[in-house]
N, C-alpha and C positions, 0 to 999 in steps of 0.2 A: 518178356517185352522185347520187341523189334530193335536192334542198331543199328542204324545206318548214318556211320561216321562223316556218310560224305555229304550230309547234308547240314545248311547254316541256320536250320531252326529249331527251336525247342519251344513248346507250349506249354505253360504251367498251370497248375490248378486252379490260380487267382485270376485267371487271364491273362497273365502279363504273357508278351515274347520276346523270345532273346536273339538276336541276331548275328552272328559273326558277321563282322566289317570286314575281314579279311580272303573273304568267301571267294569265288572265284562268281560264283553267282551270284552276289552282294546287289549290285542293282537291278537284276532282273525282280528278285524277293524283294527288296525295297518299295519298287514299284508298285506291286501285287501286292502287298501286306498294306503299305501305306493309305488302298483304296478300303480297305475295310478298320485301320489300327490305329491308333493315334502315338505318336514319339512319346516317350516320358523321359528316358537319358540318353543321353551319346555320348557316352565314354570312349577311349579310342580304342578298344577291341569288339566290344559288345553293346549294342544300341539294343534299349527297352521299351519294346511297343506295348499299349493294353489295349485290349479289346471293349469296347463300352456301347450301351446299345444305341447310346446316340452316333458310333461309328457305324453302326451295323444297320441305323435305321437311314442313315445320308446314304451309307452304300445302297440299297435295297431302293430309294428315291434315286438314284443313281443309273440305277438298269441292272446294276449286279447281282448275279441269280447267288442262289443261296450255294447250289452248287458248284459255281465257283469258287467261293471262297473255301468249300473244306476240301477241294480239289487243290488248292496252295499251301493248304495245312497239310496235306498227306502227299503231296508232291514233294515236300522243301523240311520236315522234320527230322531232327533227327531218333526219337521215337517216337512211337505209339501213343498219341493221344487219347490221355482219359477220355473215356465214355462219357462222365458228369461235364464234361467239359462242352465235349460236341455238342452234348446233349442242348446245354446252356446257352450256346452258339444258337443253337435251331431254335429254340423256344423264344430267347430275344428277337430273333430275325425274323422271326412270323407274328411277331406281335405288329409288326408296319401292315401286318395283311389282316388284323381283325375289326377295326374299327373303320366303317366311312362315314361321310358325311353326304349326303346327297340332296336333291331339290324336287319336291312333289308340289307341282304350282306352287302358292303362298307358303308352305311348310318346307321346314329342314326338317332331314330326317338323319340321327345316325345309327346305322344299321351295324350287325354283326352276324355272322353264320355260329354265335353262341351265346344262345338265349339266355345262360344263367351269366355271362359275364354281364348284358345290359343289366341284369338283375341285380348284382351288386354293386355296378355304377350308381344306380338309383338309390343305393344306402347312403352313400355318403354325402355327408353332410354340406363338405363345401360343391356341389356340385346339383344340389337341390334345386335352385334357385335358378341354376341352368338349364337342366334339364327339366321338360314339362307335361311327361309321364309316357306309357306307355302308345304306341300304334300299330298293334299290333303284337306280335310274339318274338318279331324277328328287328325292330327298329324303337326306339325312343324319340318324342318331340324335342326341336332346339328349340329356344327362344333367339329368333334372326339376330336380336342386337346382342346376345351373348355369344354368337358364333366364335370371335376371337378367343373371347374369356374362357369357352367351355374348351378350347383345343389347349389352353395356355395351363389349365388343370386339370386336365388330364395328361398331359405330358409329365405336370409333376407326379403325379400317382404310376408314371410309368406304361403309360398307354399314347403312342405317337396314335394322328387320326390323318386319314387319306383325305381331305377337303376335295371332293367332287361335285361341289353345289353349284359353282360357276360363280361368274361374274358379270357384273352391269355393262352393257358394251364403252359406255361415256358417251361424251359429244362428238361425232367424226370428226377428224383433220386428215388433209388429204396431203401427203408429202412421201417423197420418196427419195434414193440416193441419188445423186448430182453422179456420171457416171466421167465428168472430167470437174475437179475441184474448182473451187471461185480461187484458188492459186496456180491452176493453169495444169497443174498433175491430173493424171490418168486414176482413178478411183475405182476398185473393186474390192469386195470382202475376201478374206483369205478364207479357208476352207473349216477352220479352225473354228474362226469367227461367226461363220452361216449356222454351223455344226450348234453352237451355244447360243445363238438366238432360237433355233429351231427347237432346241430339245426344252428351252422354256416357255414357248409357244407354242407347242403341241398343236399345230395345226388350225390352231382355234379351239381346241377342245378341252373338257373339265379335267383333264391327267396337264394340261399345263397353266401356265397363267399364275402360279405363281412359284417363288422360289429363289435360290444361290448359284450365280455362277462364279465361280475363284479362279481365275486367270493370276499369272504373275504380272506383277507392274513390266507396261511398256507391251504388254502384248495388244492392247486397244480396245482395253474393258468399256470407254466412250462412246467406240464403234459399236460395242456389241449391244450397249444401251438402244443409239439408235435405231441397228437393224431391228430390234424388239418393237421400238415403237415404228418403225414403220410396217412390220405387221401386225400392231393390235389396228393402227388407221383411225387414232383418236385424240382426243387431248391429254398431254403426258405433264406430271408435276416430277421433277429431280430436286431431290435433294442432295446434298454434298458439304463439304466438310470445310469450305473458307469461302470466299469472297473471290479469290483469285481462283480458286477451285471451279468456283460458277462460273465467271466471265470465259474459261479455257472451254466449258459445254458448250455458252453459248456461240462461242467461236466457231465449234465443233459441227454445229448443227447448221450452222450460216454455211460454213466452209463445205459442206459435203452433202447436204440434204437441199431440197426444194424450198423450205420455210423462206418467207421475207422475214427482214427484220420486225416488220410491225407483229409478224406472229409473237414472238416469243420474249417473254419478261424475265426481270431478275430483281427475286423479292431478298431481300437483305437487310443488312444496318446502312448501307448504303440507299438504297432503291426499294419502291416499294410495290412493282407494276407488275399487274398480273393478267396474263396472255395464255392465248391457247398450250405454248410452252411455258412453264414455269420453271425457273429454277432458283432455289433456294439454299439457303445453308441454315445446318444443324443449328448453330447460335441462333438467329433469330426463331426462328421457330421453336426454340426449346428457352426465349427469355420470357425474363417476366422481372417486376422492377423490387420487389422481393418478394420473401417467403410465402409470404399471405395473399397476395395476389393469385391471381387467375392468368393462364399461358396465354393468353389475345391472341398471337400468334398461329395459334392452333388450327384457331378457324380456315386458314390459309388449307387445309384440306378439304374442307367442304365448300368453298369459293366461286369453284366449275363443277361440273360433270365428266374429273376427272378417269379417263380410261383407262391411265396405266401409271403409278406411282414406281420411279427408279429411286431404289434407297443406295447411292453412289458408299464406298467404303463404308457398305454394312457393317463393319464389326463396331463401327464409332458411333452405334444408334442408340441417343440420350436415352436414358427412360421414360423421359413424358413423345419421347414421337412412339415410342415402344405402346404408350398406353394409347395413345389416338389411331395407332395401326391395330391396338384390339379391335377398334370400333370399326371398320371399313375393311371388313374382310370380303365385300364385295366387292372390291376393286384388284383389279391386276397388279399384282407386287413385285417386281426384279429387286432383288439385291445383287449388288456386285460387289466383288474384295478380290486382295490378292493372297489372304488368308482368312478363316473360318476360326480362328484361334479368337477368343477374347479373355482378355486379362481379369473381368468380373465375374468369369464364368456363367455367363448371359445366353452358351452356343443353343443352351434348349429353347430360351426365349425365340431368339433366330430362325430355328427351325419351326415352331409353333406357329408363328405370325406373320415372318415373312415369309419363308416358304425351307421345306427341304433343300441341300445341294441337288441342282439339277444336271453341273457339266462340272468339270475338274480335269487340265491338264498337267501334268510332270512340265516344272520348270527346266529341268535338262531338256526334255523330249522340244519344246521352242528353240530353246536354246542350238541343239543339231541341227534343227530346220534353220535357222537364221534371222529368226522371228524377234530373238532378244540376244541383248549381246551374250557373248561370252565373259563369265566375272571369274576373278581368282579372287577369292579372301584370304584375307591375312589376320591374323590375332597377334600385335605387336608385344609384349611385355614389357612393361614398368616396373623397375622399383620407391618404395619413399624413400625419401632423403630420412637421414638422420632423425632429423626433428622432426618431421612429418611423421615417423614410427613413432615415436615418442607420442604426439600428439593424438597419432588415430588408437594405442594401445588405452589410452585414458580416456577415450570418447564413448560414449554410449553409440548403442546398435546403430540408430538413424544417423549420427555424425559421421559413422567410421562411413558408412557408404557416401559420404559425399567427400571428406577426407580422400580416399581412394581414388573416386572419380576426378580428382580434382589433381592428383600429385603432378608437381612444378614438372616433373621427367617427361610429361604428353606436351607440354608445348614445347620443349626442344625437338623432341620428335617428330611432330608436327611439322613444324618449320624444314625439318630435312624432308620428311617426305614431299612438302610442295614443292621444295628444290629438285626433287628427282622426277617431277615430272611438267619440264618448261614445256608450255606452250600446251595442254591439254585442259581441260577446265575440271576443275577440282571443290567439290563440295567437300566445307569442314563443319561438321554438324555435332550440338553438342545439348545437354541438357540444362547447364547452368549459368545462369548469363556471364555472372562473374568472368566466370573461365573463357567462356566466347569473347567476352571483352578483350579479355587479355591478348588472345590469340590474333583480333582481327587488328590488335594496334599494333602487335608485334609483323603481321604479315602487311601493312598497311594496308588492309581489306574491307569491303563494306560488309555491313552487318545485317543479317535481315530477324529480328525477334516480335513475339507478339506485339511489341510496342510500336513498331514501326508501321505509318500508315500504309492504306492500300495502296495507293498510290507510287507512293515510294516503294515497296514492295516489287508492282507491276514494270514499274522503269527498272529495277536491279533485274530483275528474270530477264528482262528483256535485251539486258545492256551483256546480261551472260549471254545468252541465245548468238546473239550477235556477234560473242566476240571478245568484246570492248572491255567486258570484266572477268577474269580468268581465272578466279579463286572469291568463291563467297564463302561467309562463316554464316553459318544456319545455326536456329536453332528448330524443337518442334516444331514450330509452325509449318515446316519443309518435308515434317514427313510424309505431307497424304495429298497427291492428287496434281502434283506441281508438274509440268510437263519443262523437261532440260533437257531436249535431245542430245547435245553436246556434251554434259557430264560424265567424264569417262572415268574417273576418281571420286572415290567418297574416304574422307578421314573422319572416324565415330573419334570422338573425344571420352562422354560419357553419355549413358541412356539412364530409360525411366524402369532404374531396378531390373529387371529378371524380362523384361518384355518380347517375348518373341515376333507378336505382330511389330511393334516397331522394327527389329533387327529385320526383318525382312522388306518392310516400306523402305527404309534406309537403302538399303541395297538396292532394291526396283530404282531408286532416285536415278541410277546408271545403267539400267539394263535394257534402254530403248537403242536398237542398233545402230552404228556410229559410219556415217559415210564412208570413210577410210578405212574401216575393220579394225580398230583398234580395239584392245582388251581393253573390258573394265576394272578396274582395280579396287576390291572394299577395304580396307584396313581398319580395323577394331582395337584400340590403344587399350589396354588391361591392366592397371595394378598386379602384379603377382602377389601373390599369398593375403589377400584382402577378399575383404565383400563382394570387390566390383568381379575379380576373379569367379566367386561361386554365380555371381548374377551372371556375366558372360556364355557361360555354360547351361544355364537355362534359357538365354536370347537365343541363342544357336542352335537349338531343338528344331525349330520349324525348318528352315534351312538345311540343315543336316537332312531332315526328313525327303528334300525336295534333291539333293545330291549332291550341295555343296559343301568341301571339307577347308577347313581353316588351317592356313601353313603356319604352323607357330616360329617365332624366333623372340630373339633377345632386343632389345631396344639398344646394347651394347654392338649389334651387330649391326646401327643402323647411326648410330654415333657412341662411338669408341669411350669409354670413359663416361657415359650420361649418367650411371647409377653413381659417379661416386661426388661427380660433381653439380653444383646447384646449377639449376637452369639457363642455356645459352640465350643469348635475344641474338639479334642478328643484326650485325655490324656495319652493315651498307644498305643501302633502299633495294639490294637487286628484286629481293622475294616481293617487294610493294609495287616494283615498277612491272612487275610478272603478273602479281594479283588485280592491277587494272589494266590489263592490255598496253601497257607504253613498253616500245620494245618488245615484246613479248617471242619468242622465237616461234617459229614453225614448226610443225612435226618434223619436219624433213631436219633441222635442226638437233635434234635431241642430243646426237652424240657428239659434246663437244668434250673438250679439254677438261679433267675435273679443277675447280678452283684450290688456290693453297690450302684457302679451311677444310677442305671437303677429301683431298687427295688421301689417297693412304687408307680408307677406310677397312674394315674388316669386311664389310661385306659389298661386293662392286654392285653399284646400285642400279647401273642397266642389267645386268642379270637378275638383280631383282625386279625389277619393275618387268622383263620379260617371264619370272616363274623361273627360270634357270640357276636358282640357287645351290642347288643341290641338296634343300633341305627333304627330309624325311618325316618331322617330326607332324602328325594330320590329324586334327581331331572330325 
C-alpha cells in the first residue's frame, strides 16, 4: 500500500475521514471534503468527517461530478484507498442518477434506465398505494397527489428521486428590483447572490424550481429570496420563523423591489391579510388550539395560486408545514438557511420536499470578499464554585446541564466582557431566563424573551440599530432572522444542549459588515469539565467545518481570582449607563485609562478584544 506522508487525509472503511488540522493544506482539503463530508468532531489535531449518501446526493444536486470528488480522495490521502470504499462512494453517488420523476400530459411518470429496480419498488408494501403500476418497461405510474409522499419513501428506502415534472406557473405578479432603494442607496445584486438565485431557477426549467440554498447569516439570504421571486413573475407566499422576522421581509420587499404596499400581506398572530405577497410565520401556521383540532391555518397554502413558496430558515420547518409541502409539490419551493444541519435529524425530509442543496458558499470565502464581517471566537472557561460542584455532582443528567450553564462565574464574566468593549453594541444571549434575568439587572439592560411583546420587541431592535441601546440580553427568540447591522459582540451565556445550527445563528447575529471595519467578536462562556463543556464541542462542529477556530482561555485570565471567588455584581451604574446609550463612549474612545477594579489584570483586555493575546491554545 502507497505512503505519502505528506498528505492530511486518511479514508477509513466505515467512511469516516480524518483530517490533520495542522496540515499546511488544511483549508484547501477543508473546503473540498466539506462539499461532499459532513464534520462529526474537531478535536484540536484531527477533525472527523463521514461520508453519507445524503452528503453525496446534495453534492451530485450540487453540480459536483462524481469525479471530483475521488479526484480529492487521491489527491489529499495519505494512502491507498480501499477499493470497497471507492466502490461505495460510486454506487451511493449514482443512485441520485437512477430514479426521475417526470410529466406525460396528465400522468407522472417515474422512470429509471433499470427495469428490475422499478420492479422491486413495486414489491414494497409501503409504496403500493403510491405507485399505480406499470407504463411501460422502463417507467411506473405516480399518483399526482402522492408525488411528495412517493419521494419522502423512497428516500427512506434509500433511493433520492430527480423531480422533473415541473410546476404550476401561479398567478403572475409583475415586480422587479428598485435599482435605487426607497432609502435613497444605489441597489445591485452581488455576484454571489445572482449566482444562487440562478442556479435555483434554472432558467425556468424542470432541473430547477425547487430546492436549498445555505448562505451564512448577513450574506442577504432575503435578497436571494427576492431575486428568486422576481424570476418565477408570480405570487410568492414566505414563510419565516417570528413576527419580527416577517415585518423585516416585508420591509425588504417595500425597500428594494417594485411591490406597493397594497401588494403584500402579513398573515400572523398579529394580522391576518392575505396579498399577492404573503408572509407568514411557522407559529401561526403550524397552530391549532389543541391536540385534537385541525391546523386551520394550513389552508393559508392553498388561499391563491401561489407560484413560488420561500421556506425562510428551513431547518426550523415544523412538521405539519413538512406534511402540507407533501401535498403541493407542484409549486416552486426555495429554502433558505444558513446551515442544512438539523437537530431532529429531519436533513432527508429537507431534501425530499423541499428540494436538494442547490448553491452553498464557504463562510471564510465571504468573509475575504468583504461580504460578512470578519469574527474571532473565543470559548471563555468557567469554573463552579464550590457549592455549585457539590450540587451539579448530586444532580441527575438533565440538572447537571443546567447547573453548568448556569454557574454564578458567567455573569462576572460577562459583565467584564461588556466592559471591554465601550461603545460597540453587544448582544448577550442566553437560553435560560433565570440567568438572562440576572444578567440584564446586573448590566441595567433591557431584555428581550419570548414573553415580551412584539411591539416592544420591534422598539428594543430599533433603539439598538440606532444606537440608543448598546447592550441587549436575548434570549432564543434572537436567534433567527433578526437583522442588527451594528452588532459587533455576541456573549453566548448558555445554549440549547449540543446545537450546532444555533451556535452558528448565534454568531451570524454579528457577521453583517460593520461601517468602520470593526471585528466581530463571539464569545462562548463554557463550564469546564461539565456537560456544558461536552455540549460546546459538538455546537462548534458546524463552524469549525466553515473555518472558524475558538481561542480558548481561562475566565481567570479575564478576571483574576473569578474561580475562587463567588460572583462580582458591579459596583456603579458605569456598565447600565453603557447598556442604554447614556454616555456611551465612541469608538474612537476605546482606549482609555483602565479603572481601579479593572487595572492589573492578567490579561490586557485591548489585546484581547484586538486577537493579540498571544494565545495558542485553538480548537
Amino acid at each position: 500500500m502507497a505512503y505519502r506522508p505528506e498528505n492530511p487525509l486518511m479514508i477509513q472503511s466505515d467512511m469516516s475521514v480524518l483530517l490533520e488540522v495542522n496540515h499546511p493544506d488544511y483549508a484547501v482539503v477543508r473546503d473540498a471534503l466539506s462539499a461532499f463530508a459532513e464534520l462529526e468532531k474537531s478535536p484540536d489535531h484531527i477533525h472527523t468527517y463521514r461520508i453519507t449518501p445524503l452528503s453525496l446526493w446534495n453534492a451530485a444536486s450540487a453540480g459536483m461530478e462524481l469525479e471530483r470528488i475521488m479526484a480529492v480522495i487521491e489527491r489529499y490521502s495519505k494512502f491507498d484507498t480501499a477499493p470497497n470504499v471507492l466502490r461505495e462512494i460510486e454506487d451511493v453517488y449514482r443512485k441520485f442518477e437512477l430514479l426521475q420523476l417526470e410529466r406525460e400530459g396528465d400522468e407522472l411518470l417515474l422512470s429509471s434506465s433499470d427495469p428490475s429496480l422499478l420492479q422491486e419498488l413495486l414489491r414494497y408494501s409501503s409504496l403500493q398505494s403510491l405507485l399505480l403500476g406499470r407504463a411501460g418497461t422502463g417507467a411506473v405510474r405516480v399518483a399526482p397527489q402522492q408525488r411528495g409522499a412517493m419521494k419522502r419513501e423512497l428516500m427512506k428506502l434509500g433511493y433520492p428521486v430527480r423531480d422533473l415534472a415541473g410546476y404550476t406557473a401561479g398567478t403572475p405578479l409583475a415586480l422587479d428590483f428598485r435599482q435605487t432603494t426607497l432609502g435613497g442607496r444605489a441597489f445591485v445584486l452581488r455576484d454571489y447572490q445572482r449566482q444562487a438565485a440562478d442556479s435555483f431557477y434554472a432558467e425556468g426549467s424542470a432541473y430547477g424550481g425547487s430546492g436549498v440554498l445555505a448562505l451564512p447569516c448577513g450574506a442577504g439570504k432575503t435578497v436571494i429570496g427576492m431575486a428568486a421571486a422576481i424570476s418565477v413573475q408570480a405570487e410568492v407566499l414566505v414563510l419565516t420563523s417570528s413576527v419580527t422576522a416577517a415585518r423585516q421581509w416585508i420591509g425588504e420587499f417595500l425597500d428594494k423591489t417594485t411591490l406597493a404596499p397594497e401588494q403584500i400581506g402579513e398573515y400572523s398572530g398579529d394580522a391576518k391579510v392575505i396579498r399577492p405577497v404573503t408572509v407568514a410565520t411557522y407559529q401561526i401556521v403550524s397552530h391549532r388550539k389543541d391536540r385534537e383540532d385541525e391546523f386551520a391555518h394550513l389552508a393559508l397554502f392553498g388561499e391563491r395560486d401561489w407560484g413560488l413558496i420561500i421556506y425562510d430558515e428551513v431547518h426550523l420547518l415544523p412538521a405539519p408545514v413538512f406534511r402540507i409541502t407533501a401535498d403541493i409539490q407542484a409549486r416552486r419551493r426555495l429554502g433558505l438557511t444558513a446551515t442544512l444541519v438539523r437537530e431532529d435529524g429531519l436533513e432527508a425530509d429537507v431534501f425530499a420536499l423541499i428540494g436538494p442543496k442547490k448553491y452553498d458558499v464557504p463562510w471564510k470565502e465571504l468573509e475575504r470578499a468583504g461580504w460578512i464581517a470578519t469574527a474571532l471566537c473565543t470559548e471563555v472557561r468557567v469554573r463552579l464554585s464550590g457549592a455549585e460542584r457539590m450540587t451539579y455532582a448530586e444532580a441527575d443528567a438533565r440538572a447537571q446541564a443546567r447547573i453548568a450553564s448556569e454557574a454564578s462565574a458567567k455573569l462576572t464574566v460577562a459583565l467584564e466582557l461588556v466592559r471591554a468593549h465601550p461603545g460597540e453594541g453587544v448582544l448577550v444571549i442566553g437560553q435560560y431566563l433565570d440567568q438572562l434575568e440576572r444578567v440584564a439587572a446586573a448590566l441595567q439592560a433591557p431584555i428581550i424573551t419570548g414573553k415580551t411583546p412584539t411591539r416592544e420587541r420591534d422598539a428594543l431592535y430599533a433603539s439598538f440599530r440606532e444606537g440608543q441601546v448598546r447592550v441587549l440580553v436575548v434570549s432564543k427568540v434572537a436567534n433567527f432572522a433578526i437583522d442588527l447591522p451594528d452588532a459587533s459582540v455576541a456573549i453566548q451565556l448558555s445554549g440549547q444542549f449540543g446545537s450546532r445550527q444555533e451556535e452558528a445563528q448565534r454568531l451570524g447575529r454579528i457577521l453583517r459588515p460593520k461601517a468602520d471595519g470593526v471585528q466581530a467578536r463571539f464569545y462562548s462562556l463554557v463550564t469546564r469539565d461539565t456537560k456544558d463543556q461536552q455540549f460546546a464541542l459538538n455546537r462548534q462542529r458546524f463552524l469549525t467545518e466553515q473555518g472558524y477556530q475558538y481561542t480558548i482561555v481561562d475566565a481567570d485570565e479575564i478576571v483574576p481570582g473569578v474561580s475562587e471567588t463567588e460572583p462580582l455584581l458591579p459596583q456603579s451604574q458605569g456598565a447600565g449607563e453603557r447598556a442604554h446609550g447614556q454616555n456611551a463612549p465612541s469608538r474612537s474612545d476605546r482606549k482609555t485609562a483602565p479603572s481601579a477594579a479593572t487595572a492589573g489584570k492578567v490579561l490586557d483586555m485591548e489585546a484581547f478584544r484586538s486577537g493579540r493575546t498571544g494565545r495558542s491554545d485553538l480548537r
